[in-house]
C-alpha positions in Angstrom: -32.5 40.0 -11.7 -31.3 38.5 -14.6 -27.5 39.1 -13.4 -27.8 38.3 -10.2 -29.4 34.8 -11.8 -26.4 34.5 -14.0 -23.6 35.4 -11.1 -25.4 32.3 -8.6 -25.3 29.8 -11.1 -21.8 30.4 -12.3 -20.8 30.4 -8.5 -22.7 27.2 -8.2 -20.6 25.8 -11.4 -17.8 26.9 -10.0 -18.1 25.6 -6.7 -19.1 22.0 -8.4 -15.8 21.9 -10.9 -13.9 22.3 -7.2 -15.7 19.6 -5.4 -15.4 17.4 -8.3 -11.7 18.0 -8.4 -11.2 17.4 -4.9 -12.9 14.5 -5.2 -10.4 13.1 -7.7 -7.4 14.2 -6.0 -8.3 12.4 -2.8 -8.6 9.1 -4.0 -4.7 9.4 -6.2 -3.0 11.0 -3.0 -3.9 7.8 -0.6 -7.0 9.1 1.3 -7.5 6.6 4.0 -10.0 4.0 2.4 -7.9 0.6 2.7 -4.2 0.7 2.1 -4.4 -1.4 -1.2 -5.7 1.8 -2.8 -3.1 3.2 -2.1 0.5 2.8 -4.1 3.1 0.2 -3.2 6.8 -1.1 -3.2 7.2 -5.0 -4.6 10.0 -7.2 -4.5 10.7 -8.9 -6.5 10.4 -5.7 -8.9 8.5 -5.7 -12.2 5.2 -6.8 -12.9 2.1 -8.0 -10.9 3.1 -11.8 -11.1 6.9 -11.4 -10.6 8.0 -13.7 -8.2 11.0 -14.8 -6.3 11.5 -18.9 -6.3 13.7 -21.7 -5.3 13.5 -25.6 -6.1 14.2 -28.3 -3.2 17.1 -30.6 -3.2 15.3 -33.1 -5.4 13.9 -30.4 -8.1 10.7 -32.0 -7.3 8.9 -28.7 -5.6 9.0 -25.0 -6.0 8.1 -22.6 -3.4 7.6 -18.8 -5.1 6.8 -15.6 -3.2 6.1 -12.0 -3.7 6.2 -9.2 -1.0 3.8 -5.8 -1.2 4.8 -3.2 1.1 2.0 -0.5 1.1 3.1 2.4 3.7 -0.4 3.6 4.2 -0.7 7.2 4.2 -3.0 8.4 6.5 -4.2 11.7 7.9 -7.4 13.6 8.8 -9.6 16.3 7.1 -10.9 19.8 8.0 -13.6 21.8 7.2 -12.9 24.9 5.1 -15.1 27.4 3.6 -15.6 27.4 -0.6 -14.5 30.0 -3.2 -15.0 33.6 -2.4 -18.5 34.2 -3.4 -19.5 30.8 -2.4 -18.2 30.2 1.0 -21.4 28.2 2.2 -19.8 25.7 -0.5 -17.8 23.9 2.7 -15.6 21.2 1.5 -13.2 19.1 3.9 -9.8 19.1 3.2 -6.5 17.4 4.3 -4.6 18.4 7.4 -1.3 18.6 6.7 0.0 18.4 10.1 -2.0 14.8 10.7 0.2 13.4 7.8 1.5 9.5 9.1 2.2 6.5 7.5 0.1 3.1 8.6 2.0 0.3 6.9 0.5 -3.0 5.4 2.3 -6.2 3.9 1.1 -8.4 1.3 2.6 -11.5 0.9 1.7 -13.8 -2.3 3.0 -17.1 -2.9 2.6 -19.9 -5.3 3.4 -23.6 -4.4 4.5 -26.4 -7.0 4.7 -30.4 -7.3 6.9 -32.1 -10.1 5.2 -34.9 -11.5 7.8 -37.7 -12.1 9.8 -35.3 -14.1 12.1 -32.6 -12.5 11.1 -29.3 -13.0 8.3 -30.3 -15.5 5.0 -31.0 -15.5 4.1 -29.0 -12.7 0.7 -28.9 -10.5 -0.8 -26.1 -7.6 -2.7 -28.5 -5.9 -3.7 -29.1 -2.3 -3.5 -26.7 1.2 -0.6 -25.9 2.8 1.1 -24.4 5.5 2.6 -20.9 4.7 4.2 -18.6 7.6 4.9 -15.1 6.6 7.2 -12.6 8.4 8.4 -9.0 8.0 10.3 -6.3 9.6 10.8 -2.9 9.1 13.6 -1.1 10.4 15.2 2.2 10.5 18.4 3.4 9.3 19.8 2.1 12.9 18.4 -1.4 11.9 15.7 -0.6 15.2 12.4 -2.9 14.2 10.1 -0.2 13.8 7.1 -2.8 12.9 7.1 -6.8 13.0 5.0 -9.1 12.1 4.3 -12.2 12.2 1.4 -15.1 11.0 1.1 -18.6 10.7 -1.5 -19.0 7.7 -2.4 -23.0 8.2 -4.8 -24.8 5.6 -4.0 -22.3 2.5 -4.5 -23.8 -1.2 -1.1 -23.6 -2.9 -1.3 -20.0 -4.5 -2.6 -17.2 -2.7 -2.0 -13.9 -1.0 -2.7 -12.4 2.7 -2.5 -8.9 3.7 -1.4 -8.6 7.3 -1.6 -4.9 9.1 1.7 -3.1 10.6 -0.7 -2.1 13.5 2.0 1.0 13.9 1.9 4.6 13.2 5.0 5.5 11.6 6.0 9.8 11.7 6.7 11.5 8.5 10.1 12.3 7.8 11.6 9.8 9.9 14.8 9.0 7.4 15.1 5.7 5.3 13.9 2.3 6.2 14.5 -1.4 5.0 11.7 -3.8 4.9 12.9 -7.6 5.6 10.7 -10.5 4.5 10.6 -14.2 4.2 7.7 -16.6 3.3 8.2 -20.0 4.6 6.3 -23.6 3.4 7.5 -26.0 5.7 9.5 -28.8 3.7 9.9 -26.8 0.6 12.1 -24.3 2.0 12.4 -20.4 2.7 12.3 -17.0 0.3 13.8 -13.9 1.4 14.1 -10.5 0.9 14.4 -6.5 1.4 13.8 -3.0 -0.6 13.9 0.1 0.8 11.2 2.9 1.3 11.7 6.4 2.3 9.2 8.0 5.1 9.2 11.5 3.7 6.2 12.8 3.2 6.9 16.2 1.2 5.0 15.4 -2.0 1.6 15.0 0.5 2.2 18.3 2.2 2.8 20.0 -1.2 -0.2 18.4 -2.7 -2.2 19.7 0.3 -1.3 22.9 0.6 -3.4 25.8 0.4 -0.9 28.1 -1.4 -1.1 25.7 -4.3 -4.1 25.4 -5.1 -4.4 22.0 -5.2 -7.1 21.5 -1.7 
């Protein structure tokens, strides 16, 4: 009796520890909660509050932007059984063979007045009118996803997330993302980086033979 007593709870342990690991490897390999948990490609590159900028004519006001492109991996879970000994432990699991990307954008901006002096003394005041705009295409410059939003009344640093509202396929080659962030009067930022659709490091992280679901 006293085995048998000692055999269930180390299969129960055991069964925990796996759980809890799962739990924590979901969560670093994008599993589908919102795509801001999930990593992302910034230009400009460097740190959170890196921006791109450009004075008007006068060097009376700055316009500054950022882009965030998150690709959004997505996929769906299955049901398999737990460790031998404890298969009634059930635990879901990727699906390697849902693997997609969902892509997001995240533009950020910051909008400056000179007072009197150029380039000095600088305020973020007031609401503005800030139109957004990205493209991605593939490696035959096809647009893949677009969008597009006219963000009226927005105080003069801020950011906005707009959705892709696209599946993109795994292993689809390399893509460019093209951005701009407009402020009507104070001028237009541009930019691109590139982001590659494979999606080899998920299916190795979920594979069975592994270890690692």
């Amino acid at each position: 009796m006293k085995r048998t007593r000692i055999a269930a709870v180390a299969l129960a342990t055991a069964a925990a520890a796996l759980a809890t690991a799962a739990a924590a490897l979901a969560p670093a390999l994008g599993q589908p909660a919102t795509a801001a948990d999930g990593p992302y490609l910034q230009d400009p590159a460097g740190g959170e509050k890196a921006m791109k900028s450009q004075w008007t004519k006068d060097e009376m006001h700055k316009l500054e932007g950022q882009l965030r492109f998150y690709p959004g991996i997505r996929y769906k879970t299955v049901t398999r059984p737990g460790p031998s000994g404890a298969s009634e432990y059930e635990r879901q699991v990727a699906d390697p063979k849902t693997l997609g990307w969902q892509p997001s954008f995240d533009f950020g901006w910051a909008v400056s007045d000179s007072q009197l002096v150029k380039k000095a003394v600088t305020t973020k005041d007031g609401r503005h009118p800030i139109v957004v705009h990205a493209v991605l295409r593939s490696a035959d410059h096809a647009k893949a996803v677009e969008v597009r939003q006219e963000l009226a009344d927005r105080p003069a640093t801020g950011r906005a997330k707009v959705e892709g509202g696209k599946r993109i396929a795994c292993d689809t080659g390399a893509y460019t993302v093209e951005w701009s962030l407009t402020r009507s009067r104070y001028g237009t930022l541009t930019g691109t980086l590139s982001w590659d659709s494979s999606c080899e490091q998920y299916r190795t992280a979920f594979s069975t033979e592994n270890g690692k679901v």
